[in-house]
N, C-alpha and C positions, 0 to 999 in steps of 0.2 A: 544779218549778222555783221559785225563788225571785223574789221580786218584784226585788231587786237583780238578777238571771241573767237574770230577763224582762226588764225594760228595758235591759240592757246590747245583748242580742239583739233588740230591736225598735229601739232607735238602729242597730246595725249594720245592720241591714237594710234600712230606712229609707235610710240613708247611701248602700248599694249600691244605691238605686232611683234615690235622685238622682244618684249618678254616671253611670247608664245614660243618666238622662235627659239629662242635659248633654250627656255625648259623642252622644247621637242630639240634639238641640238644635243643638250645633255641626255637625254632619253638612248636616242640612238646613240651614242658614244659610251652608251652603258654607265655614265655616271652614279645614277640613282640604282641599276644592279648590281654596283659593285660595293652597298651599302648591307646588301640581302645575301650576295655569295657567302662570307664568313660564316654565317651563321649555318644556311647546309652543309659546305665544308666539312663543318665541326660532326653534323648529325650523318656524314657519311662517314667522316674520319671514324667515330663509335662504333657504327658498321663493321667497318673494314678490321676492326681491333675484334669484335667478337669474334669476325669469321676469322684470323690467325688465333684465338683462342680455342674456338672448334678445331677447328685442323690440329693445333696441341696439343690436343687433350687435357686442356687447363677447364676445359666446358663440356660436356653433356650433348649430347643434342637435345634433349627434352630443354635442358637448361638455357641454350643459345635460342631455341624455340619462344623460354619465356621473355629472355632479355630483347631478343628482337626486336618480337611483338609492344614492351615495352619503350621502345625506343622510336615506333614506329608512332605507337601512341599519341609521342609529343613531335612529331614532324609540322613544319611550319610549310602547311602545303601551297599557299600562293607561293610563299619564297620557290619550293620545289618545282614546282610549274616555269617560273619564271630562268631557274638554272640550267633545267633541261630543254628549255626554249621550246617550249611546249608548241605555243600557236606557227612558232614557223617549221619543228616539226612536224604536223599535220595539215599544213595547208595545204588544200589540194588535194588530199590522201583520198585513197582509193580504196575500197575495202573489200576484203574478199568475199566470196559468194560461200563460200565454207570456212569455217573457224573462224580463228585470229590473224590478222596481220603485224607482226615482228616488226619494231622501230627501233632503233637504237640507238639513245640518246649519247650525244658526248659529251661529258664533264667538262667546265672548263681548269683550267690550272688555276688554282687558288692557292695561296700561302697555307698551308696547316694539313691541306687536301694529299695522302697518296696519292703519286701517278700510275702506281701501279697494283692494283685495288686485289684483294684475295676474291672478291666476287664477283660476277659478271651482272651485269642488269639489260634491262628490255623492256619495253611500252609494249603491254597487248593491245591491239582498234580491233573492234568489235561492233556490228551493225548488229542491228535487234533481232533475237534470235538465236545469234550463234555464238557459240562456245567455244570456249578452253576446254577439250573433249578429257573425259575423263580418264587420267592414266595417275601411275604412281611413280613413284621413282625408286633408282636404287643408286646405292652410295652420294647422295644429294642432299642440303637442306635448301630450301627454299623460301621463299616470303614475298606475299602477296598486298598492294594495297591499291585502292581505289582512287584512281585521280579523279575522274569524270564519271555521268552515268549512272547507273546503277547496277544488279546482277544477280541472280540466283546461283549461290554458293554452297557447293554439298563436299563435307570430307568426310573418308573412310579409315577407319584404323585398319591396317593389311596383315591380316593376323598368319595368314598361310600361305605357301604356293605351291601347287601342284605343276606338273607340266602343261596342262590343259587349260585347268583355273587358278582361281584367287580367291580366296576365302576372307572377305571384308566383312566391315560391320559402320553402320553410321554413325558420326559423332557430331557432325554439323550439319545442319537444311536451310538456311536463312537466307534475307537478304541482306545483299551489304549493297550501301550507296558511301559517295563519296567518303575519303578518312578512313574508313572500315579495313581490316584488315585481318589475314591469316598465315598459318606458314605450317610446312613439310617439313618433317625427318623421316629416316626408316623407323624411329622410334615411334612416332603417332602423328596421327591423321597423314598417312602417308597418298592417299587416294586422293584427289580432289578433281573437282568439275565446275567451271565457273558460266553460265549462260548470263548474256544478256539480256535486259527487260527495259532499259531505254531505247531510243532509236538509236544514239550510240554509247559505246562505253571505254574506258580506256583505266587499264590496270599497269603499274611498276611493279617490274617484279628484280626482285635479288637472287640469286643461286651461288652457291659454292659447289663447286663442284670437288668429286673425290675424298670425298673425307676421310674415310680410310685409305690409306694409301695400297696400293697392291691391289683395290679391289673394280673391278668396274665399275663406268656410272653410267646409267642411261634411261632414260624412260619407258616406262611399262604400261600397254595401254589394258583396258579390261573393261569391261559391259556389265556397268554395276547392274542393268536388269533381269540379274540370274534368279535361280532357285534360292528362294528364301527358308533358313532353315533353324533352329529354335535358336533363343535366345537374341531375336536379329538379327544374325548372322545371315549372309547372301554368298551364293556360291556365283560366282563371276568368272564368266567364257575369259583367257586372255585370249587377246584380239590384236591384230595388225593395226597399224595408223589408218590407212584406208582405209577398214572396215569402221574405226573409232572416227573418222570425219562423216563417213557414210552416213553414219548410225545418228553421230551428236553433235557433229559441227554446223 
């Protein structure tokens, strides 16, 4: 090789190291994600507007149910993944031997972005097998969607309570994999139970809490494998959290 052909080939290369490095410089500097933020931002800002329109009573709960789910629809899920810093959220993550494992992502401050959101959100991890055990809620909407993974997804409309039981009925059995999504009110499909069927799985969820004001919120667990009674209907033991991890988690 020639001293002119060697250096023509060591500037080249050279050239190509510092290109690498730049574009890994900008990477980590969040250059290229701060081209993806706006754009969630916006699809949390929409978010955050129904759940102050629920809370108003400008919405329905059936109705924030459908605009949700609507909204959840067209979520741009690499962007979402990448907002809520998915991979360095779970590195390393440990998963529990029962149920779900609670993560909780942190927004970053974006122009357009509420800092101070009407809803609360959380990453379920979940190893194969185990469940988001089945419970209902009261005074809560909810909204569930699938980042990773896959999942055996069942929800119930809660049509009664007794002091003892809960008188459900099924409206969904399916599976969902990634994208997929559903959502809670006390208006319908108040019940739900999410298992895993990959090795792992990892669901975002949304909650507003109190929608009625004055009234309490809290989770209600129940053992949809009760007494089946006409029409599909299932009379369901309510149950403790322990006995509901016992059982499904």
């Amino acid at each position: 090789m020639t001293d002119v052909s060697r250096r023509a080939f060591n500037q080249q290369t050279v050239g190509s190291l510092l290109t690498l490095s730049l574009l890994e410089a900008l990477y980590a500097t969040d250059a290229f994600a701060a081209e993806i933020k706006p754009v969630t931002a916006r699809w949390l800002a929409e978010l955050d507007e129904l759940g102050h329109d629920l809370k108003g009573k400008k919405l329905g709960e059936v109705q924030w149910q459908e605009k949700v789910e609507g909204l959840f629809s067209k979520v741009e899920l690499v962007e979402l993944l990448k907002f809520i810093e998915f991979d360095k959220l779970t590195k390393g993550l440990s998963f529990r031997d029962k149920g779900e494992k609670s993560l909780r992502p942190r927004f970053p401050k974006v122009e357009g972005l509420p800092t101070n959101l009407v809803f609360g959100n959380q990453m379920f991890a979940l190893k194969k097998d185990r469940s988001v055990v089945p419970h209902g809620h009261d005074n809560m909407a909810t909204a569930f969607l699938v980042l990773k993974g896959s999942f055996q997804g069942r929800h119930y409309d809660r049509l009664e309570d007794t002091k003892d039981h809960m008188i459900i009925k099924p409206t969904i059995d399916q599976a969902f994999t990634v994208g997929q999504y559903s959502s809670v009110s006390d208006k319908k499909d108040n019940v739900h139970w999410f298992k895993a069927t990959s090795e792992t799985g990892f669901i975002f969820n949304i909650h507003i809490l109190g929608v009625t004001e004055g009234r309490r919120t809290k989770r209600v667990y129940v053992d949809p494998n009760g007494e089946q009674l006409a029409g599909g209907k299932i009379r369901g033991r309510r149950i403790g959290a322990s006995e509901a991890y016992r059982l499904y988690g």
